[in-house]
PAMILUM-446268 format. One line per 4 residues: number of its first residue (from 1); their letters; for each residue x, y, z of N, C-alpha, C, O. Coordinates in pm, whole numbers. Layout:
NUM = A = X,Y,Z,X,Y,Z,X,Y,Z,X,Y,Z ~ ...;
***
This chain:
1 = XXXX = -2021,-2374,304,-1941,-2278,229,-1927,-2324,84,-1957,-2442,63 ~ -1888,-2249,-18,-1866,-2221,-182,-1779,-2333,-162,-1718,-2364,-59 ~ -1782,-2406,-306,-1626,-2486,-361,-1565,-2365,-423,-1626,-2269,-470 ~ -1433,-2385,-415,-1389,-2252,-557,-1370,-2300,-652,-1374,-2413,-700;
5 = XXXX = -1334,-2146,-696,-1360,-2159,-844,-1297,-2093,-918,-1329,-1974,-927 ~ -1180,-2146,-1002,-1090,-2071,-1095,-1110,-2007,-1199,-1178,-2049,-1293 ~ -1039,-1869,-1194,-1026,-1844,-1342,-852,-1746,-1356,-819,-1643,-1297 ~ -777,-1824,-1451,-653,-1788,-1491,-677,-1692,-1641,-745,-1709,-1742;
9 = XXXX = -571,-1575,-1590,-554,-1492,-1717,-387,-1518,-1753,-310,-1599,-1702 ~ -366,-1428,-1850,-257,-1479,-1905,-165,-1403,-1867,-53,-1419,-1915 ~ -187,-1307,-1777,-58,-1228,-1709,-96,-1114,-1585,-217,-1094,-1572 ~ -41,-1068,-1530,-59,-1015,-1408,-174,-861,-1438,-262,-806,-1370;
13 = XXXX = -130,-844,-1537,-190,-701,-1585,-336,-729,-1639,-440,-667,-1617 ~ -318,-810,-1694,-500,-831,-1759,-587,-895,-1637,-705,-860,-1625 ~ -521,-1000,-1537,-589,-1036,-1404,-638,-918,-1369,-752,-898,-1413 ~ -566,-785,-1272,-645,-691,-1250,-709,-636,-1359,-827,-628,-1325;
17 = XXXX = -696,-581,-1500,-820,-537,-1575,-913,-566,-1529,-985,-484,-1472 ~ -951,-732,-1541,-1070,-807,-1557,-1115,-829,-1444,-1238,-838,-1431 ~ -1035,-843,-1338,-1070,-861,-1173,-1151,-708,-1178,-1274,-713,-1169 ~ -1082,-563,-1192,-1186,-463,-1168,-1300,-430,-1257,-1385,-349,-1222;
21 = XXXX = -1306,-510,-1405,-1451,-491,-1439,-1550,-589,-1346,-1665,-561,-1313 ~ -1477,-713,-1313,-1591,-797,-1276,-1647,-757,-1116,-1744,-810,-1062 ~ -1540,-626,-1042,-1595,-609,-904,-1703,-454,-961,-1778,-398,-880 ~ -1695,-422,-1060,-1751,-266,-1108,-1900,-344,-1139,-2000,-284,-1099;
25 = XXXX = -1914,-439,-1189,-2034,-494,-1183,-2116,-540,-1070,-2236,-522,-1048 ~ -2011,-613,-992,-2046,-672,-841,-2138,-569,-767,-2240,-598,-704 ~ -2077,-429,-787,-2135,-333,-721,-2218,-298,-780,-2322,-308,-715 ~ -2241,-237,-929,-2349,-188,-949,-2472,-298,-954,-2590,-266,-957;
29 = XXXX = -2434,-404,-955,-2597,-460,-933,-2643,-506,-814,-2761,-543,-810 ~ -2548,-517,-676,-2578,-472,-543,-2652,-335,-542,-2758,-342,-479 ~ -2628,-223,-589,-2691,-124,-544,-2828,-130,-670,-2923,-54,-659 ~ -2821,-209,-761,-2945,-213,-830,-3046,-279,-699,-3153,-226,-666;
33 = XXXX = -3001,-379,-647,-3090,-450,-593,-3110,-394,-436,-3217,-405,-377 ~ -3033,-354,-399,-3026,-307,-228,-2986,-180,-250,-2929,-156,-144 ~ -2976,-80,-318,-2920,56,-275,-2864,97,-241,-2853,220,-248 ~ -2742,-28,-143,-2570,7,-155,-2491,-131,-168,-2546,-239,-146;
37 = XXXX = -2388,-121,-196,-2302,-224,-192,-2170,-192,-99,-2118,-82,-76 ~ -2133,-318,-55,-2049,-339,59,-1912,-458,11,-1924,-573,-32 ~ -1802,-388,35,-1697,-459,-29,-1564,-453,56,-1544,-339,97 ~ -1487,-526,86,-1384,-519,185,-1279,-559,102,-1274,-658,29;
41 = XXXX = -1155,-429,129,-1058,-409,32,-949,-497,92,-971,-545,203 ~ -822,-525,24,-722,-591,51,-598,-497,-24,-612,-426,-124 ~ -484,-518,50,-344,-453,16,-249,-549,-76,-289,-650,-134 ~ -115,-499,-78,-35,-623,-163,-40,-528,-272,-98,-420,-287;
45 = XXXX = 75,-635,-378,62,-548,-479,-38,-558,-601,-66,-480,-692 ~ -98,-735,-553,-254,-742,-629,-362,-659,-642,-420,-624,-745 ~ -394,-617,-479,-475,-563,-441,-489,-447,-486,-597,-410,-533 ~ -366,-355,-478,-349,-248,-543,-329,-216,-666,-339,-98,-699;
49 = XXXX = -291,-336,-775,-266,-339,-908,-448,-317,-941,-489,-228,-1016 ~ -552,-426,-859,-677,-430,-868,-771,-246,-887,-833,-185,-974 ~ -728,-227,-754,-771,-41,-759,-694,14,-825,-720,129,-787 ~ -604,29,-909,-539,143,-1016,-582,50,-1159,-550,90,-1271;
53 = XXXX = -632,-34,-1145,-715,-91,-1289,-872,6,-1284,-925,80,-1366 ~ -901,-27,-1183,-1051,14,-1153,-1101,147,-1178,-1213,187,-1211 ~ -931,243,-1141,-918,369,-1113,-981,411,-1300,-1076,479,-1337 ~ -889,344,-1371,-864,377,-1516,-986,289,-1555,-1010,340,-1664;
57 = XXXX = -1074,195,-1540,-1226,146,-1598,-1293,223,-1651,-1359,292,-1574 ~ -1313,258,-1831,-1432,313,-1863,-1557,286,-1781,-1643,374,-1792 ~ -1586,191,-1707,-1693,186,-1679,-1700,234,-1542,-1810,244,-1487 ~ -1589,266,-1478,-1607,355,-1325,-1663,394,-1275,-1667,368,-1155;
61 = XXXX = -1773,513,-1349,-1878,604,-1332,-2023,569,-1321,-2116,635,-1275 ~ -2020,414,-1391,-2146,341,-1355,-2142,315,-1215,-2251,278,-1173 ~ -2053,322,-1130,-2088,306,-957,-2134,443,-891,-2090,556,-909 ~ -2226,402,-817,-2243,544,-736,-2174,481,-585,-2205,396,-501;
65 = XXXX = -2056,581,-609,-1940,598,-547,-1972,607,-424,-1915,549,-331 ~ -2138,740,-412,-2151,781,-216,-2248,680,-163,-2312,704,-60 ~ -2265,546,-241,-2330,447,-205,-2290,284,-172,-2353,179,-181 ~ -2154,319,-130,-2090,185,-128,-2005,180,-38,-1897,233,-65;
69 = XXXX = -2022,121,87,-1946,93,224,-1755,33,140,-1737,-22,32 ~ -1686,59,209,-1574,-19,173,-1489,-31,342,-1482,59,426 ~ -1441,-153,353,-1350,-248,453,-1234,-272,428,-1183,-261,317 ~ -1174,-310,539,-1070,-363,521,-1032,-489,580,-1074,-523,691;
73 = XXXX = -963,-550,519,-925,-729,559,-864,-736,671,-892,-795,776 ~ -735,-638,625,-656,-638,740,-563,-469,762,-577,-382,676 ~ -486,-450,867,-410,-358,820,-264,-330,897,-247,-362,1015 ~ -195,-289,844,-64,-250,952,-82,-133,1058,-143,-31,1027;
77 = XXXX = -38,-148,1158,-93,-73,1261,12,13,1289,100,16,1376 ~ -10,62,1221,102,152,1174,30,324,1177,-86,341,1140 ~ 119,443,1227,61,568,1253,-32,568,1047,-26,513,937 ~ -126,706,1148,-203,726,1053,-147,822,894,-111,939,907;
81 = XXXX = -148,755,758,-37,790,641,69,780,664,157,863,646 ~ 79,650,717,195,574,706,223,504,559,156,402,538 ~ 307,542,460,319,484,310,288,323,319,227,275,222 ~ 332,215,452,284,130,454,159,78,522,136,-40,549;
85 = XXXX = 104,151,539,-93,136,553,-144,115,436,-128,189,339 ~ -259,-65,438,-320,-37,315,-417,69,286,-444,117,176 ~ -467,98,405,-549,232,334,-481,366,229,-515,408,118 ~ -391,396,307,-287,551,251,-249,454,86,-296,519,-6;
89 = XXXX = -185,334,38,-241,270,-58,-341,306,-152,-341,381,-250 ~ -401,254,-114,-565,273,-172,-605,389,-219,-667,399,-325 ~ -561,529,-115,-632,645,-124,-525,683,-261,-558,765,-346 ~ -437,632,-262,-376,671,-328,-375,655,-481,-346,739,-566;
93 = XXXX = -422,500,-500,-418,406,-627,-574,433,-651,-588,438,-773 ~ -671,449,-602,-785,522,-643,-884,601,-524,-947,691,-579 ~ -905,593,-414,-995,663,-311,-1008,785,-358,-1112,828,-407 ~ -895,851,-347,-878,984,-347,-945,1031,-477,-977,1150,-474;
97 = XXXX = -974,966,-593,-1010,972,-738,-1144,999,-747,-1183,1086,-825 ~ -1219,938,-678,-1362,880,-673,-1448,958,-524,-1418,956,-404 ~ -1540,1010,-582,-1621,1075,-493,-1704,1005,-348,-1808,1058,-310 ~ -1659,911,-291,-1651,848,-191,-1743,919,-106,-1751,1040,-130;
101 = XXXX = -1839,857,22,-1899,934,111,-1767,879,233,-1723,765,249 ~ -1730,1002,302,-1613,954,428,-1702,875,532,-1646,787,598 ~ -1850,901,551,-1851,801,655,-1871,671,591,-1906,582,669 ~ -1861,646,498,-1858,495,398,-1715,410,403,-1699,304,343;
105 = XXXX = -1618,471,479,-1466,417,418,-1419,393,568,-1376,473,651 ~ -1447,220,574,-1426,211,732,-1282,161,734,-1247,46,710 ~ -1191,281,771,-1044,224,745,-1014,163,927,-1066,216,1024 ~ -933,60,933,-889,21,1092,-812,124,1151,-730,191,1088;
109 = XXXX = -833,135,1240,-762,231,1375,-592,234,1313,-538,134,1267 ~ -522,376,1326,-415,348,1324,-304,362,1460,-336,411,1569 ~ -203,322,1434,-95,342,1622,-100,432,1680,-69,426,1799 ~ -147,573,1613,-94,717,1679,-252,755,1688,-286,873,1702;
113 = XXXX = -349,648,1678,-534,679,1717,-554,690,1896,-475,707,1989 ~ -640,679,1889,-706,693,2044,-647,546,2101,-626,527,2220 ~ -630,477,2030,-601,329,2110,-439,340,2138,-383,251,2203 ~ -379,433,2094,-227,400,2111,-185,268,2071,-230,201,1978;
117 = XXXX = -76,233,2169,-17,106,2124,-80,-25,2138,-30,-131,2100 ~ -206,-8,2201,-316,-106,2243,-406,-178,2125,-528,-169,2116 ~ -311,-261,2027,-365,-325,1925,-544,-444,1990,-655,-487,1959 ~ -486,-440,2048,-669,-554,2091,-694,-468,2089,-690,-432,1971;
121 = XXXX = -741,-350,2183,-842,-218,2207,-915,-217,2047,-1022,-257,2001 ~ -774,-139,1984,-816,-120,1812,-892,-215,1739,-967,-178,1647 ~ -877,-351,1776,-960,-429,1666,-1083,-469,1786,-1177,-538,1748 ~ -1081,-445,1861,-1269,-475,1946,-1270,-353,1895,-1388,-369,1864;
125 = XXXX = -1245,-227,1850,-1331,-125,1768,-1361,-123,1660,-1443,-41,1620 ~ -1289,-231,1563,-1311,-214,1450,-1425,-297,1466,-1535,-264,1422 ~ -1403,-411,1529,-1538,-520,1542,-1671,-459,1616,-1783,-509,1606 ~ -1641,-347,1688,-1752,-298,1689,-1840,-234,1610,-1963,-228,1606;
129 = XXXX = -1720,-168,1527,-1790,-61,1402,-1894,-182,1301,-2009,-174,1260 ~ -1801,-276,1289,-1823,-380,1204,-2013,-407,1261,-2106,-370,1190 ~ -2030,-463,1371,-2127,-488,1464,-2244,-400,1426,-2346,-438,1368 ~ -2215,-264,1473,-2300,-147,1431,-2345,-162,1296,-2463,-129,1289;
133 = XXXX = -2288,-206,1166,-2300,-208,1071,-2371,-322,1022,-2407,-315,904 ~ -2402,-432,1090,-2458,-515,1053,-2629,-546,1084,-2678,-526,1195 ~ -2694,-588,987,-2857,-552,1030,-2940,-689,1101,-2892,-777,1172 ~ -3025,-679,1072,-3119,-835,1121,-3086,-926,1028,-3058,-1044,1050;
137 = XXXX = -3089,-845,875,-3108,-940,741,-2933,-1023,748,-2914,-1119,674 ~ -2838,-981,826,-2733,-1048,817,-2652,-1131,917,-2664,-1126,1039 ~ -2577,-1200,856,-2517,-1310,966,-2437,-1342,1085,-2325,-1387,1061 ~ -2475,-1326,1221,-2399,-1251,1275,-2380,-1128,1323,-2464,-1040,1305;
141 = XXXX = -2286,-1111,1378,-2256,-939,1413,-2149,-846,1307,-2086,-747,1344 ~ -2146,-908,1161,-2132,-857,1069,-2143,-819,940,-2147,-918,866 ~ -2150,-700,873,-2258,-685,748,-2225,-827,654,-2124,-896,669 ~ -2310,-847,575,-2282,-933,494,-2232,-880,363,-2326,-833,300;
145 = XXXX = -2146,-874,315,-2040,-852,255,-2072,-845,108,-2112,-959,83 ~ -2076,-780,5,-2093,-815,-127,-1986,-898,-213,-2002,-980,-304 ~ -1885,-852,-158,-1755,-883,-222,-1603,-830,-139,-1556,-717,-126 ~ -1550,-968,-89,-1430,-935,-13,-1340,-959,-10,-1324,-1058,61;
149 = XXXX = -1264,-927,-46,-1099,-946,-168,-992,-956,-73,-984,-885,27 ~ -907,-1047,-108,-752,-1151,-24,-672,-1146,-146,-699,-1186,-260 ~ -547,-1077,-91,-425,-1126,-144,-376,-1266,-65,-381,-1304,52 ~ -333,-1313,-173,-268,-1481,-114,-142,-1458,-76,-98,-1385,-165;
153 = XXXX = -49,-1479,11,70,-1451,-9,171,-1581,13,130,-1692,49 ~ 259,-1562,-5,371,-1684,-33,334,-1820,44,325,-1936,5 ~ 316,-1755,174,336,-1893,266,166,-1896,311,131,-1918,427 ~ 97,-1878,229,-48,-1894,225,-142,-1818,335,-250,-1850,384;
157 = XXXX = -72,-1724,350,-179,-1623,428,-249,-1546,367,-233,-1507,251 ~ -341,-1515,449,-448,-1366,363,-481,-1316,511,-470,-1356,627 ~ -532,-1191,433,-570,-1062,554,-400,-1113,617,-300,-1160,562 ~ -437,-1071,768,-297,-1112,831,-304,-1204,919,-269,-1190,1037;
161 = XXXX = -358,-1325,859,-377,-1502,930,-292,-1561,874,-298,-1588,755 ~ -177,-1598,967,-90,-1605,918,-56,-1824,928,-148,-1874,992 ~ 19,-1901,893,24,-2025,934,12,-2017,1051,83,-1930,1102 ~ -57,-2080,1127,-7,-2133,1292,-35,-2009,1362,-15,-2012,1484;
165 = XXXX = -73,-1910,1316,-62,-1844,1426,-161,-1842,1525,-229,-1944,1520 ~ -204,-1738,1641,-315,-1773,1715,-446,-1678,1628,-565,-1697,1655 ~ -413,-1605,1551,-523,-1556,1471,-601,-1593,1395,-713,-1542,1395 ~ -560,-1716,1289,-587,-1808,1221,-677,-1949,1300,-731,-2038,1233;
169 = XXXX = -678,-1946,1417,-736,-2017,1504,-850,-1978,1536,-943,-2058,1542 ~ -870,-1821,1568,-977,-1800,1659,-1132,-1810,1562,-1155,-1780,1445 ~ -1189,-1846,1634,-1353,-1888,1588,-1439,-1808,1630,-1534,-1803,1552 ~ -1453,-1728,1736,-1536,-1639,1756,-1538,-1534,1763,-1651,-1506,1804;
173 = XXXX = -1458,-1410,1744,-1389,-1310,1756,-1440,-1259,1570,-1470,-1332,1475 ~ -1432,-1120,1580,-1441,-1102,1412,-1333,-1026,1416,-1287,-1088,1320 ~ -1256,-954,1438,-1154,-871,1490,-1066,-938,1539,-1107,-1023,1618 ~ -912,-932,1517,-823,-958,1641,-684,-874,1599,-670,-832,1484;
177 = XXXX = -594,-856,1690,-491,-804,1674,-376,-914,1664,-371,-1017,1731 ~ -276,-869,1558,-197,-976,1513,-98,-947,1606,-110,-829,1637 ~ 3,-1003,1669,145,-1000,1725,195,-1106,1681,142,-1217,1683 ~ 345,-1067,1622,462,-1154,1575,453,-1218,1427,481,-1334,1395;
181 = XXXX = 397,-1087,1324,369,-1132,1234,505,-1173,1175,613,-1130,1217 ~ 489,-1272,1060,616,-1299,1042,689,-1200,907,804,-1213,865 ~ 611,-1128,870,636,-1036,784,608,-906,861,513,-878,935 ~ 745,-815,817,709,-627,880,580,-587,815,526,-627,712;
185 = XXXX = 544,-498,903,543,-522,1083,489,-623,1130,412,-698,1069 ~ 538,-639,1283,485,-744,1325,368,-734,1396,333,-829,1465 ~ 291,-618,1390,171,-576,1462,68,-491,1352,85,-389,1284 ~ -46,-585,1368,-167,-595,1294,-257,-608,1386,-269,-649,1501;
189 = XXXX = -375,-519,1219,-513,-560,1260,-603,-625,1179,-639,-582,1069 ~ -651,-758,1245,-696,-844,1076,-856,-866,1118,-894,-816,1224 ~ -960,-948,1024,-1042,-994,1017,-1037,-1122,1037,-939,-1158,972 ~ -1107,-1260,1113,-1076,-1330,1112,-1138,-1425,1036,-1216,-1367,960;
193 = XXXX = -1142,-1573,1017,-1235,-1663,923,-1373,-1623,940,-1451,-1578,857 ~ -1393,-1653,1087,-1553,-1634,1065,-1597,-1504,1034,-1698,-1513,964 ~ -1569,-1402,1054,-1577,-1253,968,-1536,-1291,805,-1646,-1315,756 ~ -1465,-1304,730,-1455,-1375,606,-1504,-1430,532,-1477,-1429,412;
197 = XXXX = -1633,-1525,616,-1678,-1618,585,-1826,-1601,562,-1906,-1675,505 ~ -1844,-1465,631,-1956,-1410,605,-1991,-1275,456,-2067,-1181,432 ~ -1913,-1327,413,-1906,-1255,250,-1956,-1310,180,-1911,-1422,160 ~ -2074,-1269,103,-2140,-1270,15,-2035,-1390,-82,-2044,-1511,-63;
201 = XXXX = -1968,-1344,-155,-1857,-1389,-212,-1707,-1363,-173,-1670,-1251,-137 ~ -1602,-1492,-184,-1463,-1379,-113,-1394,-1438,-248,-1426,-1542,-305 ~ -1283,-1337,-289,-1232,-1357,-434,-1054,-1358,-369,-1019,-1283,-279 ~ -986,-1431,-419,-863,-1436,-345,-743,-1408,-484,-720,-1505,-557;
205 = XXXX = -704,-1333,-500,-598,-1273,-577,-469,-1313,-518,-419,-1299,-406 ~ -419,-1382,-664,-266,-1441,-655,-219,-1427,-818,-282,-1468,-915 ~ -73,-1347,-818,-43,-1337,-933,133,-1343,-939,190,-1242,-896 ~ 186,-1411,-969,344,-1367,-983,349,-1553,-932,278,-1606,-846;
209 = XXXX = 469,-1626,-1029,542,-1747,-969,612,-1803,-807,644,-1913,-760 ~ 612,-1650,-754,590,-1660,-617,503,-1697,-506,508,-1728,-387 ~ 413,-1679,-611,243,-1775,-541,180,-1863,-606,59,-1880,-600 ~ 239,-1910,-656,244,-2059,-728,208,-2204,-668,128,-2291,-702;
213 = XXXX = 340,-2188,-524,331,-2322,-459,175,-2312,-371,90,-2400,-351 ~ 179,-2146,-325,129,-2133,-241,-72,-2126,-240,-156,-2112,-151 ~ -78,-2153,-444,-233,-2166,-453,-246,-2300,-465,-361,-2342,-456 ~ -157,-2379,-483,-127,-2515,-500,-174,-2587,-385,-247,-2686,-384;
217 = XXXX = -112,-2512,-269,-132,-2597,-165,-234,-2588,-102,-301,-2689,-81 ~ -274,-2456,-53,-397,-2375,-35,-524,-2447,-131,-639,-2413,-105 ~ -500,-2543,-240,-658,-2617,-314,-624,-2717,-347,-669,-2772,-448 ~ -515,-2780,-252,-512,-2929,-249,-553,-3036,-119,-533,-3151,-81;
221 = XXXX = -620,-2919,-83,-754,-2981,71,-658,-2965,153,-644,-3068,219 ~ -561,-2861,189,-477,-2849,323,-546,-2739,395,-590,-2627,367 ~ -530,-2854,552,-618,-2767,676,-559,-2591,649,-458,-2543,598 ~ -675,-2535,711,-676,-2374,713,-601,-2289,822,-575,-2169,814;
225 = XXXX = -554,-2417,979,-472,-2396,1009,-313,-2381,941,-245,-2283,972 ~ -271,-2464,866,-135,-2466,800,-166,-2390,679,-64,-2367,613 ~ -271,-2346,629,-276,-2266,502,-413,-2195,500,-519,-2232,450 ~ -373,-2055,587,-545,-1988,598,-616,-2003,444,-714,-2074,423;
229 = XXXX = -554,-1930,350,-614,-1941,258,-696,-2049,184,-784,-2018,104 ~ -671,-2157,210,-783,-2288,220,-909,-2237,327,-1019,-2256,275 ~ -914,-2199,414,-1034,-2166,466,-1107,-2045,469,-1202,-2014,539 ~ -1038,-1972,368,-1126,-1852,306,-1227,-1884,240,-1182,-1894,126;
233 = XXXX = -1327,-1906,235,-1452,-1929,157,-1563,-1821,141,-1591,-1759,244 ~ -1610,-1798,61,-1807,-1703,62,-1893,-1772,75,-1901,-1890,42 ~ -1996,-1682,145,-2119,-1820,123,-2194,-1840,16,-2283,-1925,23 ~ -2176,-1773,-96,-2222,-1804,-208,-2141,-1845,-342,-2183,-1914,-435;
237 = XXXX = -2007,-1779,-327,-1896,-1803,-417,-1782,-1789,-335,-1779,-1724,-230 ~ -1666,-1866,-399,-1553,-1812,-380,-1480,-1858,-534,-1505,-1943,-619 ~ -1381,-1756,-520,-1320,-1750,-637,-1177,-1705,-665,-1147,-1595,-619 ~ -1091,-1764,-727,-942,-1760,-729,-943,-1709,-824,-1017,-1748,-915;
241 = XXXX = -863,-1607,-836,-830,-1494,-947,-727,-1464,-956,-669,-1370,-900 ~ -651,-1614,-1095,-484,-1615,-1105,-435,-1573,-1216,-504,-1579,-1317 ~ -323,-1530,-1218,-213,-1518,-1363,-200,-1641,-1381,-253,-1713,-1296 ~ -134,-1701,-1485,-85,-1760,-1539,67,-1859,-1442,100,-1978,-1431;
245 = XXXX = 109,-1756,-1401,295,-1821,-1316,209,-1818,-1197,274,-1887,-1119 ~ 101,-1781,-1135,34,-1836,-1011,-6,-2011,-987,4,-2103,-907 ~ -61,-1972,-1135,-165,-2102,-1144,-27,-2235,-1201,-82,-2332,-1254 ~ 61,-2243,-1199,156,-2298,-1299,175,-2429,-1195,171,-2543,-1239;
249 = XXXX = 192,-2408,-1094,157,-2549,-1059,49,-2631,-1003,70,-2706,-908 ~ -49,-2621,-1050,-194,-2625,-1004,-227,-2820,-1107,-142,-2901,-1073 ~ -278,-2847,-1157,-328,-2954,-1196,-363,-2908,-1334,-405,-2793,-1321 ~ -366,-2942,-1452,-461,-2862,-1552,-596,-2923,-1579,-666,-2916,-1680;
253 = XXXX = -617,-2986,-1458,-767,-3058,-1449,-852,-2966,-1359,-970,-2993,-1336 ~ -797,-2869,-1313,-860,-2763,-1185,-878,-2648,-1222,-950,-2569,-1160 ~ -821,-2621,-1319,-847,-2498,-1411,-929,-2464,-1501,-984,-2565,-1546 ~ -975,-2342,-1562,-1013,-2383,-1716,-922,-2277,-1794,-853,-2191,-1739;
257 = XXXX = -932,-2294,-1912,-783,-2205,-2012,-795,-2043,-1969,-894,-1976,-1936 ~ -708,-2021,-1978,-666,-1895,-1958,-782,-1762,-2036,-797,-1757,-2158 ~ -814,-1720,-1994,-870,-1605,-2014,-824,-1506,-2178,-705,-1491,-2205 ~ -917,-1457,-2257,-807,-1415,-2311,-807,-1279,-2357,-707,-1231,-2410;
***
């Protein structure tokens, strides 16, 4: 797997600017080279600060929109347009904006779907869809990823791998259903490391003094059990994409200056 690799801006607002020119590129030269690009979205208020930057990108229109698979990390399993679904999010902060092909937008099963309250059911489907989607040329039984974006959150989770939990453990599974998350709700559907790990590149977004301790600890070599986000990696890059009050307790030997 990638070492990471920092880059700090000087405030929460210019991080996403620059985070959505540098994924508007990601894509268009995936589909220069392969004819679509494949990217797995993340929620939070990074995530979403990320797509309403992207939304407003002069350069937006350089993507061809009905040529680009989009994922999800994780999601609340929660009925379908539920305000707290990251998808209903998303559609909101840009999907709905952008001429999208619908069978391109693989959102996770929601509570009131065919699976009902049967969260495993839902994520062996998403891992199946996932499966279906993946070719010879890739790793595993899932596509290989162009670019697949993590919010960090306080106590160092991403997607919904949470410390300790049994999700953050599992190794063979690409799919699993979360129970007892420690943040509402407590029922999820996430991606796990080794699904993660099969990304092209994975870019992990942390912005606000609230995630401070938590990139600190997460890239000071702590196991991925006690801090998933340490074991988020790409196989070609990975990359931390901080503000300024993120990065504030970090080393200033691990950084390079702020962006400007």
């Amino acid at each position: 797997m990638s070492t990471p690799q920092l880059v700090v801006h000087r405030d929460k607002e210019l991080m996403a600017q620059a985070a959505a020119a540098r994924l508007l590129t990601k894509i268009v030269d995936a589909q220069a080279s392969r004819g679509t690009a494949s990217v797995v979205l993340t929620g939070g208020r990074n995530g979403n600060g990320l797509l309403a930057a992207l939304a407003e990108a002069p350069a937006r229109d350089a993507v061809d929109w009905t040529r680009l698979d989009l994922w999800w990390g994780d999601e609340r399993y929660l009925p379908e347009g539920d305000p707290e679904r990251n998808v209903t999010q998303a559609r909101a902060a840009l999907l709905d904006s952008v001429p999208l092909d619908p069978a391109r937008v693989h959102a996770m099963p929601a509570s009131d779907g065919p699976y009902g309250a049967d969260v495993e059911a839902a994520a062996e489907a998403y891992a199946a869809e996932l499966a279906k989607s993946a070719g010879p040329e890739n790793h595993g039984s899932v596509p290989t990823f162009d670019v697949l974006m993590l919010g960090v959150g306080p106590d160092t989770h991403v997607a919904s791998l949470f410390p300790e939990l049994p999700a953050v453990r599992e190794t063979e599974r690409t799919v699993v259903g979360v129970h007892g998350a420690p943040k509402p709700p407590p029922t999820r559907i996430s991606l796990t490391l080794p699904a993660i790990r099969s990304a092209r590149e994975v870019w992990l977004l942390a912005a606000g003094e609230d995630k401070a301790e938590a990139a600190a600890i997460a890239l000071s070599g702590a196991g991925e059990i006690q801090a998933p986000a340490a074991g988020a990696r790409g196989r070609r890059r990975t990359l931390w994409l901080l503000d300024s009050a993120a990065a504030s307790q970090l080393p200033r030997s691990l950084y390079p200056p702020a962006s400007p």
